[in-house]
Every structure is written in C-alpha cells, then in structure tokens.
N, C-alpha and C positions, 0 to 999 in steps of 0.2 A: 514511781515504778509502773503504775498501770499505767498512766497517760505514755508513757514507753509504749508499752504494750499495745497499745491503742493504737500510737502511730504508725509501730511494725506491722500492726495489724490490715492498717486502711491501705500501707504502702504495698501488701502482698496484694489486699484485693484489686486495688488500681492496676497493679504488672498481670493480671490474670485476663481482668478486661482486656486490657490494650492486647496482649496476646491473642485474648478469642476473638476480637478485633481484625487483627490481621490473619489469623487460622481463616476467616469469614469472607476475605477477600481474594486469599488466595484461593486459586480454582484447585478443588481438592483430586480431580484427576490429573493432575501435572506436577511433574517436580521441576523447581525450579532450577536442579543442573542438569536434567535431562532433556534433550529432545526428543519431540513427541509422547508418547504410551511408556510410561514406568514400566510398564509390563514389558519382558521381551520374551514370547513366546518362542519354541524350538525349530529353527528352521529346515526345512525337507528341499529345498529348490537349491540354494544358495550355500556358498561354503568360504564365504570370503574369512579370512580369519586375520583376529587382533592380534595386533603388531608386525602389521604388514602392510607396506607401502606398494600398493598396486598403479603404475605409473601407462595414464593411453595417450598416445599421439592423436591428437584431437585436431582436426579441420573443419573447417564450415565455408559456405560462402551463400549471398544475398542478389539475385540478380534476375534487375526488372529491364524487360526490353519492349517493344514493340515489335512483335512477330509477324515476320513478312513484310516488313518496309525496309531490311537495310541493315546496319550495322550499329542502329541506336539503340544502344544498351546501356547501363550502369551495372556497375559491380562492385562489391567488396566480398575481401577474403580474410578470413581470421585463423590463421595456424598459432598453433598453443600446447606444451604438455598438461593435461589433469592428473591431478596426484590424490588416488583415495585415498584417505587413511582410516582404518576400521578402528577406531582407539579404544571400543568396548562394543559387547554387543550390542546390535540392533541399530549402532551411533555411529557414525562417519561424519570426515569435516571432507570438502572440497578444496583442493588451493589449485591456486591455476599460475602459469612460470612459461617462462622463452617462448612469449606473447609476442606476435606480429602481423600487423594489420598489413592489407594492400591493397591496392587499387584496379592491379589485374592477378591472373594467377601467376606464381611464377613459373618464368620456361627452365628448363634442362638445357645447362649451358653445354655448346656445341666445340668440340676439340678443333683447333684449326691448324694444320699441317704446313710450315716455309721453311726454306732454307736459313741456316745459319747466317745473320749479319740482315738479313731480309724484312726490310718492316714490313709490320701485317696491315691488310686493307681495310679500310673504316676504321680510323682511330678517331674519327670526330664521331660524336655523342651528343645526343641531343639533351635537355635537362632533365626530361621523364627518363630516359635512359640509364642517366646519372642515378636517379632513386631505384631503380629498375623495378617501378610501380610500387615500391612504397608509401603507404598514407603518409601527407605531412603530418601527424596528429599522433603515429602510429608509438611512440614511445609516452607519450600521453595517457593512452588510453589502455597500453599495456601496466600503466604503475597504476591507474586506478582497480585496472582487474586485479591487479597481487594483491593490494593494498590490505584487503580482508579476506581470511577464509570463512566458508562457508558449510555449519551444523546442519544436519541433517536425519532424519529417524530412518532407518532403511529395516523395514522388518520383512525378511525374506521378499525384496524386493519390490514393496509395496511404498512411497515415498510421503508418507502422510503429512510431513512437517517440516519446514525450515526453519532456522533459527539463526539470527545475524544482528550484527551492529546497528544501533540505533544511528549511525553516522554512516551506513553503506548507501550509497546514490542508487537511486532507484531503476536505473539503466543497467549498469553491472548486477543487481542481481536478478533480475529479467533475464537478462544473459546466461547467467548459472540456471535459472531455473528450466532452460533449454538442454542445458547442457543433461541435468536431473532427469528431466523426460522423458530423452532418448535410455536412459538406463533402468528408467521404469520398468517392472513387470509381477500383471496383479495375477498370473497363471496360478492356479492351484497347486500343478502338478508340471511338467514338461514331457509327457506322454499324450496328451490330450488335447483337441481342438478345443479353446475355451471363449465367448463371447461374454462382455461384463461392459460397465462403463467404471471411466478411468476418468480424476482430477489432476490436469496438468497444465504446463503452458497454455496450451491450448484453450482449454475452459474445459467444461465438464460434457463429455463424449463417450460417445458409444463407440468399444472397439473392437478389435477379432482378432485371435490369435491363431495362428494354422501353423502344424509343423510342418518343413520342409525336406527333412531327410537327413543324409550326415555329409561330412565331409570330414573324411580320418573318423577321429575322436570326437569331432565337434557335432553339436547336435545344431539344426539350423532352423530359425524359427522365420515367418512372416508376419509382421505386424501392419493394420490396416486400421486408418479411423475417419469415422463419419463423422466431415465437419460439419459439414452442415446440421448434422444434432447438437453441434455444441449449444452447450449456454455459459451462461457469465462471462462470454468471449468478446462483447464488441465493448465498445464505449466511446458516446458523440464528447466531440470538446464543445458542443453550444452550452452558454451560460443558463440555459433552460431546464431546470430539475421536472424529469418526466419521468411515468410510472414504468418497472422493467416488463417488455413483452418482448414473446417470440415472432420474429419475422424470420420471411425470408432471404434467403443474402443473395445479392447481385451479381456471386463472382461463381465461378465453376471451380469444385475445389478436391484437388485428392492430396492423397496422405499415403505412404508406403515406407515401412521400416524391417531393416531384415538384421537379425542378430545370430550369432553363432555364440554357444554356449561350449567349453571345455575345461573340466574338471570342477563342473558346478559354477564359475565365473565367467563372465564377459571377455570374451576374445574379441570379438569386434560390434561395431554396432554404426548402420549407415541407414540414417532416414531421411527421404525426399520428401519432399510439401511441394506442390505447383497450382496457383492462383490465377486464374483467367478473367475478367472482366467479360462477363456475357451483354452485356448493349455493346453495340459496334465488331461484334466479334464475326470471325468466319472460321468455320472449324477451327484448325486449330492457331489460328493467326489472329492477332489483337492484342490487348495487353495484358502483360503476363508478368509474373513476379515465380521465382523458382528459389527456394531454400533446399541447400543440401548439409549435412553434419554429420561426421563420420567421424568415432572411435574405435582405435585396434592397441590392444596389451603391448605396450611395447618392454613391460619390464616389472620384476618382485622384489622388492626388498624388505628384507627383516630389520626390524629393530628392536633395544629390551625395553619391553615394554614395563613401562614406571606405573605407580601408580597416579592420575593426576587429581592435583587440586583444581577440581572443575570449579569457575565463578557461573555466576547464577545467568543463566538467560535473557536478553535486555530486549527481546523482538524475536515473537513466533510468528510467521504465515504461512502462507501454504505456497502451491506450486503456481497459483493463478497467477497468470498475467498483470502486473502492478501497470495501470491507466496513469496514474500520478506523473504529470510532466516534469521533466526536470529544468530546473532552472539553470540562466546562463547571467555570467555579466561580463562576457567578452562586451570588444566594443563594435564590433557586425551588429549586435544583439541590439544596444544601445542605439547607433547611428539609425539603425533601422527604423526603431519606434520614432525616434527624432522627426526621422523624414516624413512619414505617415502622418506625425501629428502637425505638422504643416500643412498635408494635404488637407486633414481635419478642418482647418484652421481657413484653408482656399473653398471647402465645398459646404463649409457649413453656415453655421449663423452670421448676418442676416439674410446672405439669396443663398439660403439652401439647392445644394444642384441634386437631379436624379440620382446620381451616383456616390452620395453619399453614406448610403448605409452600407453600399460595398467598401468602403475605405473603412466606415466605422469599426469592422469587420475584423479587417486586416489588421487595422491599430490593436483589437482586443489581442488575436492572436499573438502578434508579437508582443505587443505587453508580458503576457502570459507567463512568457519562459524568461521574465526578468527577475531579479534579485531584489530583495525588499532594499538593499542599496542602491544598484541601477534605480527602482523606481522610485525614490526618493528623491535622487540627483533631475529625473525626470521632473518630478514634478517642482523642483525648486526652482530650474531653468525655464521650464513652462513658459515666462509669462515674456522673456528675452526670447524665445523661439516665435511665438507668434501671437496675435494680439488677446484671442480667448482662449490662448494652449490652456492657460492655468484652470478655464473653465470646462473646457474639454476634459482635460483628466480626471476634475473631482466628480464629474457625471460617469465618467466611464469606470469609476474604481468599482463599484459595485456588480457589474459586470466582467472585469475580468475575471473574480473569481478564486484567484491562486491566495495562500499563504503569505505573500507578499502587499498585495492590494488591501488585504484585511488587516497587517500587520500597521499600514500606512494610515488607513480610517480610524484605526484606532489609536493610534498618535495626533492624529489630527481632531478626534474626538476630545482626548483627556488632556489634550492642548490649550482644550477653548479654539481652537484655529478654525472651525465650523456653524455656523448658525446653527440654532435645536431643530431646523424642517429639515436640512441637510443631514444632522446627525442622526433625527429619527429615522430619515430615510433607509441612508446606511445600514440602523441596527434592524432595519424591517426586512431589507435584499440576506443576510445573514440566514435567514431561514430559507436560503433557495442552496446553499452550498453543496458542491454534489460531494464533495471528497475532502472535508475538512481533516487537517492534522496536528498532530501535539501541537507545531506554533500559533496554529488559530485558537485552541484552545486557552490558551498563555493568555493570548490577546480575550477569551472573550472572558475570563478570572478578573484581568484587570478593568475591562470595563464592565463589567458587574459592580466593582468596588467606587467606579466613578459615578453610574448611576443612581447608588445609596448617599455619593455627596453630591448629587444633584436634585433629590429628590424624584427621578425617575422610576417608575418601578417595570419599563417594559424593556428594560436594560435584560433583566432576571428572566423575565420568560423567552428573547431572543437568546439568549446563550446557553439557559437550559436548551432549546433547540437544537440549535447545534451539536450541543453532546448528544442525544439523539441520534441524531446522522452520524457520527463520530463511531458510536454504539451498534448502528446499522453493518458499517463494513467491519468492525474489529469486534469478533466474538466474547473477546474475554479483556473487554474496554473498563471492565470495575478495574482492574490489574496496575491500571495507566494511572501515573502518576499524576497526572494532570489532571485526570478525571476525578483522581482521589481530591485533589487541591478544591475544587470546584464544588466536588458533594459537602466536603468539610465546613467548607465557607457559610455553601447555604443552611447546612445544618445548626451552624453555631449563630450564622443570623436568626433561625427560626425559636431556639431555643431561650437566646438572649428577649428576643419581641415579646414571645408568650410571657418569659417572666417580668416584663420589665411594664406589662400592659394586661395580664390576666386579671387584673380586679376589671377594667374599665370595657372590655372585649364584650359584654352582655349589654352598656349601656350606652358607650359611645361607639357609632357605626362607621366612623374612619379609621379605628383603631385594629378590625377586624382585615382591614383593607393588606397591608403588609403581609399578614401573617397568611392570607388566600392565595395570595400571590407568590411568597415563599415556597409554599405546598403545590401548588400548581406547578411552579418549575422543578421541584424534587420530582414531579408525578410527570412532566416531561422528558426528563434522564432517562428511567425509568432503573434508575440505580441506587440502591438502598442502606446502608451500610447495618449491621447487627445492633452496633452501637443505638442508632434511631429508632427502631423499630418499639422498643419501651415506651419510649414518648407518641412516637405514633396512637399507640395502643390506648395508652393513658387520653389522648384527646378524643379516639373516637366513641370510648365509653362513658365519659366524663361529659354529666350534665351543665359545668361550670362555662363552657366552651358552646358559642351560638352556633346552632344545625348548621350552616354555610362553610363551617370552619372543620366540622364533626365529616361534614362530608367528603368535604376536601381533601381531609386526612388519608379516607378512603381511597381515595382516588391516585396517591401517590402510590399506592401499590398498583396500577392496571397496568403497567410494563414491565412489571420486576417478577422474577421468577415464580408463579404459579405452587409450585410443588412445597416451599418456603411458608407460606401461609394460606393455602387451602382448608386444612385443617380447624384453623381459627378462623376464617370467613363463613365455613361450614356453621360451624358453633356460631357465630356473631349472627346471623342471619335469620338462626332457627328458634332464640329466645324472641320472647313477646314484651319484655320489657321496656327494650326501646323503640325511641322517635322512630317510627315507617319511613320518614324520608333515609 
C-alpha cells in the first residue's frame, strides 16, 4: 500500500514538472488561441462588429517604366474581393475570392452598332487579345491566395500581429500584409492631426495623419509616410552576414494614402507609393516603379454567429516585409542553373577567365530559389553536365545559403559522401546564415547527433549558432518546436556527461572537454528551459565541478532573459565564499 502511494505520489510530482515545464515556455503574454494582446481594450475609432462579413472590392496594380523614353513599361494588375470577418473582438481573419491577375488593365468593352445579317469588322484576334491580357499563371496564383485565410489582432485599428499557417508561401502573405497596411490606423481620435511611427509593410516609419474634411457622412482622412525613415525595410541577397545600419537609399520616394471613414468603418481606402531611381534621373523622368491599392465596401452581411472552437496558433509575425526567397522547382528554374553551371564549368578551373566571378554570381542566384529537390537532381547530374559541375556545386553550397543548400550538406555530411576539411568547412560557413528556418534547424539537430558519432564536438557549437540567428529574427523562438528539439538534446547530453563522468572531471582533463563544450552551445542559444536551470545552479556552486566547467555554467545564462535570474546573480556575486574566478 505505501509503495502505491509512493508511486502516485512521484507520478503527480513528474505531471507537475512537466507542466511548469511547458507553463515556462509558453510566453505568459499570449494565448495561444488568440491573436495578438489577450487583452482587448474598448474601442472609441472603430465600430466593426462580430458577426459581420464586411466584403471591399480590392484592386492594385505594379508598374515600372522608364519615364520619358517611350512606351517601355511593365505592369501587373491584381483585382480581388477581401472578406473581413470580425469573429470576436479585437480578432479578424482575412480571405481573399474572384482573384485575377493581368498583364494590362482591363478596357470597358465598346458597344458596336450593324445591321442585321452584317458581319462585324475585326473578327481576327490576335492571341493577347484572346486572354485579353490575362496572366498565363493567373488561376495559379489566385488558389494559392485562397488557399489560407489570414488571423489578425485588429485593436481599434492598430494591426500588431499576424497569425498563419506554418505551410502559407511566404509571397502570398507579403501580399496580405499589404493589403493589412493600407487598413491600418494608429490615430487616437479621428478629430485630430496626429503624427506617430507605424510597423507595416513597409518597415518601421514615421507617418502623419491630417484630416481632410467630409464628404456626406464620410469623414476623410490623408495619410503620408516617410520612407526614407524606414527601418527594417531593405535586405541585400549577398551571402555575406553584415552588421544592420542606416544608410541612405538611392531612390526618391513618396507614399500618399487617403481613406474615408463612415459610420465608424472603412468606406474606401486608396494608397500610391512611387519610387524613382535618383542616378540617371531628370526631374521627373528615369526609372520609376509606381504601386497603387485601392479598397471600397462593396457589401455587409450578417451571420449567427456560433461560438468557435478556436485551434491554437501555429505562426505569429508581424506586419514586416518577409525577405525570405521563395522557392521554385519549375523547370525555367532548373534549366537555368544547368546552363550557368556550364558556363561555371567554361570560365573556371583551370584558365580561370575575368568573368568568372560574375557567372559565379549568377549561378548562386539562381541556385537560390531552388528546391532542396531541384538541387539535388542538380548536383547528381553535375558530373554528366560538365567535367568539374560536381565540383563546382560542393564549393558553391555554402554560399547559396537557402534552406535547401544546408538541407543537401547535411545529407552529404551524415552520408560519409564528403571528406572531414570539406565537412568542417561546411559546418564553419553555417555561422554566416542570414535567415535560417525550422528546415535548417531539422538539419542542424541531426547533425549535432552525427558529430557525437564522429567524435566532433564543433558540430555543437555551429548549430547552437544558428539557433542564435534563428532567435535573432523570431522573438518568441523558445515556442518553436525545433528549437525545443535542440535545447532537449543538448540538455540530456549535458546531463547524461556530468553523471556518467562527475568522479573523473577534477582529475582527468579531457573529460571536462564535452561538458565545456556542451555549456558553451547552451550559452550560444541563449535559450534555457526551467527544467535546467537546477542543474545549472547546482554546478556553479558545487565545489566537486573544476572553475572552467563552474564558469561556463555561468556563461550559459548571458543571452537568456535578464529579469529570470538577476536576483540570484545579485546574491551569487555578493557572497565571499566562493572561487573569484
């Protein structure tokens, strides 16, 4: 009966752990069915109300020309309904329906007046005429825009959060996040000229709001932002990790968006952006890129609203511009790289020509936006395409860069398929990643576990790296499962070392080597779980454990939140008892 007792006993405290556990990880200002702020304060601007389908006729169009030479222009036009739907306060999803891309605007078909029995003139059509400037792509690119709708925190019009599919393409919600923008407004009041800086598309900008008067009922506002103050706006594709600073941009830039407000909700909303290239420019002629986007209410409908079984949130970001290239495995995509890497193959080893580092260039580019399948196929063909393709690609993997190229070194890593200067190489270029993702992460879990059966240990410190950078763009990266995979690992390695090595740690001096090492990549994460932090504790007070090891321990908190254990750094610091180092 007691040893009963006993076991119910251990079982409650083990589910208690594990709970505070996960209570520890989750970030305690979020819930995980709501988007954005738990909180939804009362709003005074806005009057959008739950269980109401507010339906805008949405247009856009993208068009770069060269001003004052002629008729060389590009365009695209994107018509579409947006469908709000406010399903609770403070919460709306986005869906977007009767999507249609094109290649010019479309014209206002012309009535043509004959007699009866009379054929009409021009019946021959040319084959643009046929699509009458429809994108060939254009029902393509309409089902990936439906494909997800799109969470959102809307608190009296302020758009702090988005929330989406871990499987939405990083294109389409760039797109919504445009669309979001324009619906923006951080105004206090709608009485008042108000100047603030605003997180959108855009990046992070200074803008101004001025009222304009009325029309009827409607109240009309102008909106104006300074791009050239943005920040977290640009991003180079060079494989070169450099430190962020402000410069100044090359292009001459305005911004203008005018909205009408009636009965507390958006009646329409049309904002211009137009981008100049200042080298080569002449007032206002040179090149120029012109973005327009225009929403107007075309419709209300009610519906009863239910209560929902919200699921949990699988991806919060914000309104910023996602840099993240997207990947292609058409065969343009492929034949592309193919061709390049022939030219690779003509200007390089052994009479390297001048023009080689512009091809090399080119080949990373398009590499880039390949699929970890396109570039696999790539590299197998390699050596049938041209005499040193195969050697050309294993040099260039480390510089493309994407999720795919790391995905491929690390198969050819835990292959055996690579010499160890080749391999090391590889896991050394790993600390240059500008934008690593869950699949790099995947990859650098599994080659962690290959460098423990190789006896490596700078396996561990390059993929702790990574999480790092991981950590950098993604605020609340403890969340991520991946991230969690990775801490786990190294935690139960560190734990399993100590005990399986804590007699021998004071007198044999390799044995300390793992465990430094261990703690060193925990302390490059800079991510800590509740769970460890006991053990932490326990070695850096614990005289049984050499200074190096005691230190080190230390050192795994200088990333991790501050506010967590200042308290007991305070107190550890200010007793005289222990070692000074």
């Amino acid at each position: 009966m007691e040893r009963r007792k006993g076991v119910v006993h251990g079982l409650i405290v083990f589910l208690a752990l594990m709970l505070t556990v996960e209570a520890y990880k989750r970030n305690p200002l979020k819930d995980p069915q709501i988007c954005g702020r738990p909180v939804c304060s009362k709003t005074s601007k806005f009057r959008y109300n739950v269980g109401t389908l507010y339906k805008y006729d949405h247009s856009m169009y993208v068009k770069t020309a060269l001003v004052g030479s002629g008729d060389n222009t590009s365009e695209l036009h994107i018509s579409s309904v947006v469908e709000i739907d406010f399903y609770a306060p403070c919460q709306g999803i986005l869906r977007l329906y009767s999507i249609e891309v094109r290649e010019r605007a479309a014209q206002a078909a012309e009535e043509e007046f004959f007699e009866y029995g009379e054929e009409p003139e021009h019946t021959e059509t040319s084959d643009v005429d046929e699509t009458d400037g429809v994108h060939p792509k254009s029902d393509v690119i309409a089902e990936e825009l439906m494909r997800f709708e799109l969470r959102f925190a809307f608190h009296d019009g302020a758009i702090g959060e988005i929330c989406h599919e871990d499987s939405e393409s990083v294109w389409t919600l760039n797109l919504k996040r445009g669309i979001l923008s324009a619906m923006q407004n951080t105004m206090p009041r709608f009485d008042i000229d108000y100047d603030t800086t605003e997180t959108d598309v855009s990046g992070i900008c200074d803008v101004q709001y001025k009222t304009n008067g009325r029309n009827g009922t409607s109240l009309l506002f102008r909106k104006t932002k300074d791009l050239v103050s943005c920040k977290r706006r640009y991003k180079t594709t060079s494989f070169i990790q450099t430190v962020p600073y402000d410069f100044r941009t090359v292009s001459m830039i305005e911004y203008m968006s005018q909205f009408s407000i009636d009965n507390s909700i958006y009646k329409s909303v049309a904002c211009y952006e137009r981008h100049q290239l200042v080298p080569f420019s002449n007032g206002l002629a040179g090149a120029v890129t012109e973005t327009y986007n225009r929403l107007d209410l075309a419709d209300e409908e009610t519906y009863v609203h239910e209560g929902n079984n919200e699921i949990d949130i699988q991806r919060r970001s914000s309104l910023l511009y996602d840099h993240t290239p997207s990947v292609h495995e058409s065969h343009d995509e492929i034949k592309a790289s193919r061709e390049l890497l022939m030219e690779l193959c003509v200007h390089g080893f052994p009479n390297i020509r001048r023009d080689f580092p512009d091809v090399f260039l080119k080949f990373l580019t398009a590499a880039r936006a390949l699929s970890s399948n396109a570039l696999y196929q790539l590299l197998t063909r390699s050596r049938a395409i041209c005499d040193n393709g195969h050697k050309h690609i294993l040099e260039s993997l480390p510089y493309i860069g994407s999720a795919a190229s790391v995905t491929l070194m690390k198969d050819q890593i835990v292959e055996n398929n690579v010499g160890p200067a080749l391999a090391n190489k590889w896991m050394e270029s790993f600390a240059f990643l500008t934008r690593p993702n869950e699949e790099v992460l995947e990859a650098m879990l599994q080659l962690m576990k290959h460098g423990k059966e190789s006896g490596d240990q700078t396996y561990l410190l390059s993929g702790s790296t990574v999480v790092n950078t991981f950590c950098k763009i993604h605020s609340n990266c403890a969340e991520s499962e991946e991230v969690q995979a990775i801490v786990q690992y190294l935690e139960e390695e560190l734990l399993d070392t100590i005990q399986n090595a804590e007699s021998k740690l004071q007198h044999d001096r390799q044995k300390p080597e793992r465990v430094i090492v261990l703690l060193m990549s925990l302390g490059n994460m800079g991510v800590v779980n509740k769970r460890l932090n006991f053990e932490l504790r326990t070695i850096i007070e614990s005289e049984r454990y050499p200074t190096e090891v005691r230190v080190e321990a230390v050192n795994v908190f200088r990333r991790s939140d501050c506010t967590r254990t200042k308290d007991y750094f305070l107190k550890l610091y200010s007793t005289f008892l222990l070692d000074v180092e």
